[in-house]
N, C-alpha and C positions, 0 to 999 in steps of 0.2 A: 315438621320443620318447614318453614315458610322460605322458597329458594326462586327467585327474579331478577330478572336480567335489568331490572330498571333499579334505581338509587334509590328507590320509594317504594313503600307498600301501600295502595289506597287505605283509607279509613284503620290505620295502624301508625302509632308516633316511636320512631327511632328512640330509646332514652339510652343505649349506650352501645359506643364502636368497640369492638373488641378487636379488630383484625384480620388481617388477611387469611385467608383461610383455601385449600387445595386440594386439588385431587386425580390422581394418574390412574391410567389405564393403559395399559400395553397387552394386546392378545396377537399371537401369531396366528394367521391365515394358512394352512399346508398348503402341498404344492397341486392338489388336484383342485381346491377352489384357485389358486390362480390360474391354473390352467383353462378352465371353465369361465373364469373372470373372462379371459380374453378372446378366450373366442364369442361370447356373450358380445364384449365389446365392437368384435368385428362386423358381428350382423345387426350391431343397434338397439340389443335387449338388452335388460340391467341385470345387474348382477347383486341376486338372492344371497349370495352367498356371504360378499363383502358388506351390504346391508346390513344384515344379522347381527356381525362380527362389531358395526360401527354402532349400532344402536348397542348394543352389549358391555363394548368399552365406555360406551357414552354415559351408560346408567351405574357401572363399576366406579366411574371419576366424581360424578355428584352424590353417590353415595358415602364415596370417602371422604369427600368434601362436606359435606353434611354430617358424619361422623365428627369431623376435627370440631366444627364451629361447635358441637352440642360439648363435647369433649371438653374445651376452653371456655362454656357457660353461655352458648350464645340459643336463641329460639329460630333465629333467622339469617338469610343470606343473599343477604344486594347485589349489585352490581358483577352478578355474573358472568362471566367470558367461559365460552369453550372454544380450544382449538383441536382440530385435529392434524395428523401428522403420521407418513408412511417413511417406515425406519426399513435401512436393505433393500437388496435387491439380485441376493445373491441366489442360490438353485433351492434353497430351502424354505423361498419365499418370502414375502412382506412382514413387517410388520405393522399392526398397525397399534396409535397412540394417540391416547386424546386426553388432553386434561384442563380440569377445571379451576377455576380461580376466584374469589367474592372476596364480599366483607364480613365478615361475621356480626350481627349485631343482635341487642336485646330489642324487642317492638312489645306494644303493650297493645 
């Protein structure tokens, strides 16, 4: 599956739109990486932990996304958008979410 954040594939012609096409990610972070998150934060090192967690939801949302488009008939997917997004904030920790958005289309 062909998946860019651009309207166009080089040297590949679009012959049909199929549609919007999606895909969520929600993983919970526990409360020992937040913990670890912050104080990371306080001395100015990153945090391994939330990393992981972002690249992992990140690859779960293009993958379901990529599901749908093949799903509905499609080989590819344009104009991709990721957002991500931290849900709570209560003692059980963050969440976090990220999801993806395109077009579905056939390319030849």
């Amino acid at each position: 599956m062909l998946v860019t954040t651009t309207h166009t594939i080089p040297d590949r012609k679009v012959v049909k739109t199929i549609g919007l096409v999606t895909g969520e990610a929600i993983l919970g972070a526990n409360i020992f990486k937040d913990i670890f998150a912050g104080i990371r934060d306080i001395v100015g090192g990153r945090s391994g932990a939330y990393e992981r967690e972002l690249v992992q939801a990140k690859e779960i949302a293009l993958e379901e996304m990529e599901a749908e488009a093949e799903r509905i008939g499609g080989n590819a997917v344009v104009a991709v958008d990721l957002d991500y997004e931290t849900l709570g904030s209560g003692q059980g920790g963050h969440m976090l979410m990220v999801s993806a958005s395109g077009t579905a289309v056939v390319v030849e």
